[in-house]
Kinemage of the C-alpha trace (Angstrom):
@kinemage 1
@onewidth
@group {chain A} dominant
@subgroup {mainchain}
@vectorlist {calphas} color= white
{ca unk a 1} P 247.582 339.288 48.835
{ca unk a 2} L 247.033 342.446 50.851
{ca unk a 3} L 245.393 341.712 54.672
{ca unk a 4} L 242.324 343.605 53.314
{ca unk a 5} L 241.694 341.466 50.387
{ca unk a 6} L 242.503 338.904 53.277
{ca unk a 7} L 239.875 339.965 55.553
{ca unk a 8} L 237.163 340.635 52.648
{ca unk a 9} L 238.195 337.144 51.523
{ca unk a 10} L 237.507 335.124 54.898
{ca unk a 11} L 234.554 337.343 55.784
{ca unk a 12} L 232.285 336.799 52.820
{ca unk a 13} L 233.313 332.255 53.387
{ca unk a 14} L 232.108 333.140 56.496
{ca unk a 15} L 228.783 334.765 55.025
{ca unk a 16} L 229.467 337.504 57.361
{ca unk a 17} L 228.410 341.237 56.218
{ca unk a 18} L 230.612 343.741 57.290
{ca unk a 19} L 228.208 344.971 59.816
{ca unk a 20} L 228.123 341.799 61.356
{ca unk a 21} L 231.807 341.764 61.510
{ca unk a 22} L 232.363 345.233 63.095
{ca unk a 23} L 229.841 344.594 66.302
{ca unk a 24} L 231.740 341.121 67.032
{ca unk a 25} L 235.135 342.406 66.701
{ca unk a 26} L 233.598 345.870 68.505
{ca unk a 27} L 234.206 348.493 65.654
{ca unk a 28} L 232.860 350.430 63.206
{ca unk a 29} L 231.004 349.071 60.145
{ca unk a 30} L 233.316 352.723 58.040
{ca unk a 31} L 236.391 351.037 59.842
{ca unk a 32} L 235.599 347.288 58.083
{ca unk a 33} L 235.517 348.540 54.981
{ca unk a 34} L 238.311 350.728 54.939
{ca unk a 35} L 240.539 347.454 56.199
{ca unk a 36} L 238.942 345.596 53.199
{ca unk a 37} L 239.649 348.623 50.545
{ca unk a 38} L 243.129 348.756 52.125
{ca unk a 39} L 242.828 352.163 52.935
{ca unk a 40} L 243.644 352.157 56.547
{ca unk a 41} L 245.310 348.367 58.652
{ca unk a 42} L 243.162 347.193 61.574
{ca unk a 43} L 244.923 347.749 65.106
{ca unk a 44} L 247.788 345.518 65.875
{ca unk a 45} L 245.668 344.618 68.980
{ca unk a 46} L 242.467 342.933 66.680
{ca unk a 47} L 245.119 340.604 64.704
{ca unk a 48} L 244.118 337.655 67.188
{ca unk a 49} L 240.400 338.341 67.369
{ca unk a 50} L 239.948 338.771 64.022
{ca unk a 51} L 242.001 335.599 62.923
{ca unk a 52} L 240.067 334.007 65.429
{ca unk a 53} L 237.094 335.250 64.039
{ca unk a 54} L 237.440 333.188 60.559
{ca unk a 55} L 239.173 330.279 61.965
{ca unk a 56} L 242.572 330.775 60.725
{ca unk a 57} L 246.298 331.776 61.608
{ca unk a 58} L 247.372 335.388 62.048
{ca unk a 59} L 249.916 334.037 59.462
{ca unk a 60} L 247.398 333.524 57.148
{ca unk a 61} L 245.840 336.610 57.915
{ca unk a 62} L 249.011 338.353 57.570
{ca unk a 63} L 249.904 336.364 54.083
{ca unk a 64} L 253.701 335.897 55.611
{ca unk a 65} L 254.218 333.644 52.707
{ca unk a 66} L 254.508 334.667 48.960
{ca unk a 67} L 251.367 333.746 47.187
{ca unk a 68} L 252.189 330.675 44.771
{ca unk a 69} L 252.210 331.409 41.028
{ca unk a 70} L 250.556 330.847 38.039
{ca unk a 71} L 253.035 329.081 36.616
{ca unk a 72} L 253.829 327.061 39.742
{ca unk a 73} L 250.091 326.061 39.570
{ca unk a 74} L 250.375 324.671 36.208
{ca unk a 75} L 253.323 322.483 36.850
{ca unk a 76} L 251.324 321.462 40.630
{ca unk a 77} L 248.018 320.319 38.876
{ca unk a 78} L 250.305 318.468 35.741
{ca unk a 79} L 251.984 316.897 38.401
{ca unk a 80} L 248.852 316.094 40.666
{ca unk a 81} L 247.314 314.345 37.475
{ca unk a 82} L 250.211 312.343 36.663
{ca unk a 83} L 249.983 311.063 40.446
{ca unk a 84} L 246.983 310.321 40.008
{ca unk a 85} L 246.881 307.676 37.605
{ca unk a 86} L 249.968 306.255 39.272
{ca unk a 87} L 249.472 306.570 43.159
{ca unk a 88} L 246.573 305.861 45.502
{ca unk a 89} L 243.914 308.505 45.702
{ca unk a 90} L 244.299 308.815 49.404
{ca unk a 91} L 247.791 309.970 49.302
{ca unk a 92} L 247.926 312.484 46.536
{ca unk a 93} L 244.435 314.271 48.061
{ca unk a 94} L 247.190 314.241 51.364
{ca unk a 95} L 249.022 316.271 49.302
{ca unk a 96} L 246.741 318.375 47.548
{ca unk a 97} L 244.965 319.678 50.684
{ca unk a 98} L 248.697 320.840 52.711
{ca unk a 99} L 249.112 322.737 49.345
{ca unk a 100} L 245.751 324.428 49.594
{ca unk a 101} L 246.330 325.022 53.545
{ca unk a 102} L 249.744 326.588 52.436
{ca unk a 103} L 248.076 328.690 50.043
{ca unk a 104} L 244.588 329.431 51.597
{ca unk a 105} L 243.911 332.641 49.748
{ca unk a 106} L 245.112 331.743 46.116
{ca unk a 107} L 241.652 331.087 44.351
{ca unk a 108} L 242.778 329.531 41.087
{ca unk a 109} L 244.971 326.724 42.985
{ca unk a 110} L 241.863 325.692 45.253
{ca unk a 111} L 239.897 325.847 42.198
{ca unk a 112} L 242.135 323.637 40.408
{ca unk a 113} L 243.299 321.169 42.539
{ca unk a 114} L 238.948 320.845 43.601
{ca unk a 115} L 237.846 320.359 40.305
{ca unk a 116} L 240.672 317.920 39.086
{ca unk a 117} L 240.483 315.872 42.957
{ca unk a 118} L 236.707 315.935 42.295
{ca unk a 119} L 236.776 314.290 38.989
{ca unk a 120} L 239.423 311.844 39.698
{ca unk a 121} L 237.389 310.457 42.481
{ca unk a 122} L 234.055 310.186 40.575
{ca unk a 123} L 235.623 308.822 36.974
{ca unk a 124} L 237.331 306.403 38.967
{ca unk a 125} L 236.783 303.443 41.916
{ca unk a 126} L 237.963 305.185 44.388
{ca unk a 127} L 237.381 303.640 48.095
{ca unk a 128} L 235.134 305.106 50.297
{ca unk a 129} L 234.667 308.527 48.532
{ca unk a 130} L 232.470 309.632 50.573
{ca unk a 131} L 235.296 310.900 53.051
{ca unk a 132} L 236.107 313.743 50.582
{ca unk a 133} L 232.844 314.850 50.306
{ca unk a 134} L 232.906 317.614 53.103
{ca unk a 135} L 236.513 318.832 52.071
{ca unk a 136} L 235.597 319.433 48.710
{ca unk a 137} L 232.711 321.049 49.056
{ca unk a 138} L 233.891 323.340 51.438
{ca unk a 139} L 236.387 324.419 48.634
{ca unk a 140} L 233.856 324.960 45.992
{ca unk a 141} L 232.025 326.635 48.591
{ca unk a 142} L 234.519 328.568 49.449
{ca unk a 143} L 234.947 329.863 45.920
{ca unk a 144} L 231.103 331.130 45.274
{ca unk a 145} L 232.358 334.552 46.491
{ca unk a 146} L 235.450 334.658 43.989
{ca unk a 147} L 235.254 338.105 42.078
{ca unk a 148} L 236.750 335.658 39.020
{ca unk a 149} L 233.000 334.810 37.262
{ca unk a 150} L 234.767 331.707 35.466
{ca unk a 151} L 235.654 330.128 39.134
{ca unk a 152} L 232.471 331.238 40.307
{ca unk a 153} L 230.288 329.797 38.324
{ca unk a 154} L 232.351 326.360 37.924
{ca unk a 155} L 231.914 326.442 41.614
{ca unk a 156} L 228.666 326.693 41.591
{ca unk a 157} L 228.239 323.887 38.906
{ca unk a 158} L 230.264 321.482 41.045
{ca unk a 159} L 228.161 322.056 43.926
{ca unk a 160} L 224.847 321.697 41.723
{ca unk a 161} L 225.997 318.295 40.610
{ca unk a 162} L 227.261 317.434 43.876
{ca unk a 163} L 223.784 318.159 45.517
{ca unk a 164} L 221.979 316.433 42.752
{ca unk a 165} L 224.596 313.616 42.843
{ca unk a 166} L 223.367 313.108 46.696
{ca unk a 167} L 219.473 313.265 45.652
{ca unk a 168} L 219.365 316.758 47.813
{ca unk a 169} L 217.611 318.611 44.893
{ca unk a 170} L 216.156 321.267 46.461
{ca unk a 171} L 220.069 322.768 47.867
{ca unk a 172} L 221.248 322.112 44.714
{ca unk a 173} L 218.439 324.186 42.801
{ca unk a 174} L 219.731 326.970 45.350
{ca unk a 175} L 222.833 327.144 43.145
{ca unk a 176} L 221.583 328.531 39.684
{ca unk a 177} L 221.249 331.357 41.237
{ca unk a 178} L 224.650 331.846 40.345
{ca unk a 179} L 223.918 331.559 36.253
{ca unk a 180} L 222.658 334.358 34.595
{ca unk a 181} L 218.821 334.555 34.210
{ca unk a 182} L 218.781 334.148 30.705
{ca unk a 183} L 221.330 331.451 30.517
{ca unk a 184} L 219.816 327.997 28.727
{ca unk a 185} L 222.732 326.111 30.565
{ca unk a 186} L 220.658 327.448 34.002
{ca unk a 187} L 217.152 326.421 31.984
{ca unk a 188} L 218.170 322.915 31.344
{ca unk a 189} L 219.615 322.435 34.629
{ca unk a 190} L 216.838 323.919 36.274
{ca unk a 191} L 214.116 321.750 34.177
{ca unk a 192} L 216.144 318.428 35.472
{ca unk a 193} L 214.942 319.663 39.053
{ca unk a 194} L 211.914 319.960 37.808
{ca unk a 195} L 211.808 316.706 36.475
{ca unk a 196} L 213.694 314.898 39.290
{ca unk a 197} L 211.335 316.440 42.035
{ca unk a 198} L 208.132 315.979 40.296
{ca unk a 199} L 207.309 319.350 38.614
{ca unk a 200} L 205.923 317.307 35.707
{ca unk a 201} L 203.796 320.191 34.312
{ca unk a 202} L 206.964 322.654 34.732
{ca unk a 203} L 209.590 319.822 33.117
{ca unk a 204} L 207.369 319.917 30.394
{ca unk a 205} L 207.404 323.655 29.798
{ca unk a 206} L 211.021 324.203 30.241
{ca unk a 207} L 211.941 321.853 28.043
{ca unk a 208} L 209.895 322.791 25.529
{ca unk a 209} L 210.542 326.296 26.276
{ca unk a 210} L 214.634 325.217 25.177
{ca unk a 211} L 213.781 323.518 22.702
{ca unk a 212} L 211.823 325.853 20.577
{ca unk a 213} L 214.750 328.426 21.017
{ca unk a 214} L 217.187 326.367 20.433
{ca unk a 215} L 215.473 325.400 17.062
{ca unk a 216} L 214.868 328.989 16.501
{ca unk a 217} L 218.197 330.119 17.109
{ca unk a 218} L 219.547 326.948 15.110
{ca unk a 219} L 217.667 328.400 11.809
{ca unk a 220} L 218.441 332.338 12.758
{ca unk a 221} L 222.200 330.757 12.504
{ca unk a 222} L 222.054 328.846 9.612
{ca unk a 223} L 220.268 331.910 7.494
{ca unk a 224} L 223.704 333.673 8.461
{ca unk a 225} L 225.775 331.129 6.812
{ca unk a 226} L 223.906 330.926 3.927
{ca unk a 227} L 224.141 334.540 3.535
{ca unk a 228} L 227.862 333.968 4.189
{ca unk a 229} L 227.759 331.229 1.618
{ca unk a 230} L 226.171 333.616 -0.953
{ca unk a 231} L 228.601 336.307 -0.653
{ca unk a 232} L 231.761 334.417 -0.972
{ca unk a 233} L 230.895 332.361 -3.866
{ca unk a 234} L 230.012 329.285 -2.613
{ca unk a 235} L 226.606 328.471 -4.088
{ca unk a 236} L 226.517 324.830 -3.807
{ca unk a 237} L 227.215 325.308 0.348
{ca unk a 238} L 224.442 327.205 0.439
{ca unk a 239} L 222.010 325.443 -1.352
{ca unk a 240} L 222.763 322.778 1.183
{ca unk a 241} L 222.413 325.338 3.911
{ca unk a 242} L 218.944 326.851 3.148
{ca unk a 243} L 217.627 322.655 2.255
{ca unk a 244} L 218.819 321.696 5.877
{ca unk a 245} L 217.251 324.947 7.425
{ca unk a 246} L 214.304 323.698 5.526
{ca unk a 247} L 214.340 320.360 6.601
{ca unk a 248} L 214.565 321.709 10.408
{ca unk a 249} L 211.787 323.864 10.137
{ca unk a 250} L 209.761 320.476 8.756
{ca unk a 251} L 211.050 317.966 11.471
{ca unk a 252} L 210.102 320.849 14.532
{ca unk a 253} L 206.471 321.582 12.923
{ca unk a 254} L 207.158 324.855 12.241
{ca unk a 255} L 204.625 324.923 8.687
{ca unk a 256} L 204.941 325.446 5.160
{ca unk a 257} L 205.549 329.184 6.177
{ca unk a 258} L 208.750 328.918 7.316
{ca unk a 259} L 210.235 325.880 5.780
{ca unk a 260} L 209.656 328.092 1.500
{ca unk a 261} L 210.932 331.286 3.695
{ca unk a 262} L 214.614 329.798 4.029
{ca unk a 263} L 214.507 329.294 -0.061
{ca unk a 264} L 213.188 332.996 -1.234
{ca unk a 265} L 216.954 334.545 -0.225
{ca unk a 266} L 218.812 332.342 -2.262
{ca unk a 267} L 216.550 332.067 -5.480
{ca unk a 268} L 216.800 335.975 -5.549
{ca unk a 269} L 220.227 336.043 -4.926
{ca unk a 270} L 220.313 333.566 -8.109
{ca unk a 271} L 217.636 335.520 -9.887
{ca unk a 272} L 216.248 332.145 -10.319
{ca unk a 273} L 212.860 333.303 -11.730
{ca unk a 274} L 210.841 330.121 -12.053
{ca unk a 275} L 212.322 329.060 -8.596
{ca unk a 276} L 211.626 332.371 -7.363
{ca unk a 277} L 207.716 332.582 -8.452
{ca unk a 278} L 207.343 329.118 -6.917
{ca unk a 279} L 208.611 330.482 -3.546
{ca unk a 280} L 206.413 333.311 -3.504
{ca unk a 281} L 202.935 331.726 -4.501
{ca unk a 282} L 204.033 329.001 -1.904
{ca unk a 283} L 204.632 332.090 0.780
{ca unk a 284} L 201.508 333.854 0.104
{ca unk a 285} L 199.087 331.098 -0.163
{ca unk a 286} L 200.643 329.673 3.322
{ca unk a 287} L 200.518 332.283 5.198
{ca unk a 288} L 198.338 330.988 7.787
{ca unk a 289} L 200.880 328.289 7.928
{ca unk a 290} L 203.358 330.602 9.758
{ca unk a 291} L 202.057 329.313 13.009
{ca unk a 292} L 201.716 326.267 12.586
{ca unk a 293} L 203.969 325.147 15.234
{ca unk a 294} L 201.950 326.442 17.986
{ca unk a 295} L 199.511 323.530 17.301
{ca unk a 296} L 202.288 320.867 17.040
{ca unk a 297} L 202.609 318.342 19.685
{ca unk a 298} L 206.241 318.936 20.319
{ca unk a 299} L 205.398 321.985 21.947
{ca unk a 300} L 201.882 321.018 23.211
{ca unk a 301} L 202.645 322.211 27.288
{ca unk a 302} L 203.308 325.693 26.009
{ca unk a 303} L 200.675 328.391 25.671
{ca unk a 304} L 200.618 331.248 22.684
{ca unk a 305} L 199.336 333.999 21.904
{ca unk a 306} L 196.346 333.230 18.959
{ca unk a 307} L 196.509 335.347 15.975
{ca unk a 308} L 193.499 336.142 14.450
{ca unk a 309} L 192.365 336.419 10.735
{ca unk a 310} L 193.030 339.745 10.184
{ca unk a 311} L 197.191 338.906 11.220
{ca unk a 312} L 197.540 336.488 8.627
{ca unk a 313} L 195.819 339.259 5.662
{ca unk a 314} L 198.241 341.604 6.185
{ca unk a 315} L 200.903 339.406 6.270
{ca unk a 316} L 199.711 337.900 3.149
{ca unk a 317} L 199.268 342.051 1.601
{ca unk a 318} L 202.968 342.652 3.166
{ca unk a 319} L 204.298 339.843 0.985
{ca unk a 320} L 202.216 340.915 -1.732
{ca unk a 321} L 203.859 344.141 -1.418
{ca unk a 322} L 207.219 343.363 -0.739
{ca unk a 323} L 207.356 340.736 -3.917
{ca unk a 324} L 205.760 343.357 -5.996
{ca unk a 325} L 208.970 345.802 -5.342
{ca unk a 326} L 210.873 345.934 -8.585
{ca unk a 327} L 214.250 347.227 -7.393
{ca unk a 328} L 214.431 343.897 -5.462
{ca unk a 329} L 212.817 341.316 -7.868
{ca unk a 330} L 212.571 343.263 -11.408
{ca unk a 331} L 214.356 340.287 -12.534
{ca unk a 332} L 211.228 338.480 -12.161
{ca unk a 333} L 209.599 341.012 -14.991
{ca unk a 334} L 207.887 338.832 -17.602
{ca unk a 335} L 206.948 336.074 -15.283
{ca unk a 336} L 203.034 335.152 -15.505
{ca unk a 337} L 203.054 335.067 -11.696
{ca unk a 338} L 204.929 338.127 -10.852
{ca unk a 339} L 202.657 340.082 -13.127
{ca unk a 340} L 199.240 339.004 -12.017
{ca unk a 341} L 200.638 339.661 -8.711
{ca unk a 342} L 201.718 343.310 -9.771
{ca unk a 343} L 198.029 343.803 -10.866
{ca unk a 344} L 196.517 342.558 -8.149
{ca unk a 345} L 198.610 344.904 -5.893
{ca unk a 346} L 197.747 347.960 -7.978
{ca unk a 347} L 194.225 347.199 -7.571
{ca unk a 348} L 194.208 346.859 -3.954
């Protein structure tokens, strides 16, 4: 690793900018980052001040040694969980931690030998585990700045639960900030905080919040698949695709809306006329129905939008419309339903 990676490396576990850097070391803020995109080397005199500066050797600074590898890694962590199940926990963390101290800057190998040390200690008795909290946090912690998003974020994780772990819920809520907005892992996480600190009213929400889009996405897959199903053949998989996309939309509240909508793909795929007719009079007659799950207790914390009389009759006209299209359902010609429904379009 090149002393500028070094220095940006030290200086953000530090949570030092590089302002802050350049007036204690008495240089330029230009000059800092030039060291850290190695496009100039600091003067030979600031090697002391600035190892000084994070705490470490100018050896370490310097990277003297060759950086471990990959491979060498592999076989160190293999090895470390053999020991593990063998030796006492004491003496292979030893271990562990004059590797990491020979290797300070090699992300992956802190990150490994944390997260397997860290699960050893809390799957199994081991005496007074306490005594590794501080070292292993101060590796995750260590890691939160890691341009690698895959050790960053399991970083972050391991400090959530280790927070939560120690009751401290309000530093570990400080960590999702390291999940993406959008991320349900960071929505159910954050709605245990919620929960475990009292937010009733917002555990409530967020749950239900997850829940409704998981249930949404759930059915959003499963139409996918049955479409998949359809296409390749296999009929029989996707009967028993749409009837347990059907049977979600019942056991979530969702109304007779949704849980006929699943059905109306297949029959036409079938050109399943009697089946088909039965879809659509169920459709149109329930279109009301299609929010039906805004009044269900499941999801009684959240707040919607109302939609008013004149939303459901054009719904119910768009269906009317769309069933009455004879490129897509002239198979249905002949059908007592279908017609009637033709007329009534034309008259409208």
């Amino acid at each position: 690793m090149s002393i500028g990676k070094v220095i940006r490396k030290y200086r953000k576990e530090k949570g030092l900018t590089q302002e802050e850097m350049a007036i204690r070391l008495g240089v330029s803020t230009p000059a800092v980052n030039k060291w850290e995109k190695d496009n100039t080397l600091p003067d030979i005199s600031l090697l002391v001040p600035i190892a000084r500066l994070f705490g470490i050797s100018t050896d370490e600074l310097l990277s003297f040694k060759d950086d471990i590898t990959d491979k060498e890694i592999d076989i160190f962590i293999k090895e470390l969980d053999r020991r593990l199940k063998q030796e006492p926990f004491e003496d292979v963390f030893a271990d562990a931690k004059k590797k990491i101290e020979e290797y300070p800057c090699n992300e992956k190998l802190k990150w490994q030998v944390a997260v397997v040390l860290n699960a050893a200690r809390l799957l199994n008795e081991v005496d007074n585990s306490d005594q590794y909290d501080e070292a292993i946090r101060s590796w995750f912690s260590g890691l939160l700045g890691s341009e690698d998003l895959s050790i960053r974020k399991s970083a972050a994780e391991s400090l959530f639960h280790y927070y939560c772990r120690k009751e401290d819920y309000q530093t570990a809520e400080k960590y999702l900030q390291y999940y993406s907005e959008d991320n349900p892992e960071r929505k159910v996480l954050q709605a245990n905080i919620f929960a475990k600190t009292g937010r009733i009213s917002e555990a409530y929400v967020a749950y239900e919040e997850l829940m409704l889009a998981e249930v949404n996405r759930l059915r959003i897959i499963m139409n996918a698949l049955q479409v998949l199903c359809e296409e390749d053949g296999n009929l029989e998989q996707a009967h028993r695709v749409a009837d347990a996309n059907e049977n979600v939309a019942k056991c979530f509240d969702m109304g007779v809306y949704q849980e006929k909508s699943v059905q109306l793909e297949l029959a036409a795929y079938e050109k399943n006329v009697d089946e088909t007719a039965r879809i659509m009079e169920a459709l149109i007659d329930n279109c009301a129905s299609i929010s039906d799950f805004t009044k269900s207790n499941l999801f009684s914390h959240l707040t919607f939008k109302q939609l008013g009389k004149d939303f459901y009759a054009e719904l119910q006209a768009e269906l009317i419309k769309r069933f009455c299209d004879e490129k897509t359902f002239g198979y249905m010609s002949g059908n007592i339903y279908w017609e009637t429904l033709k007329d009534k379009s034309h008259k409208e």
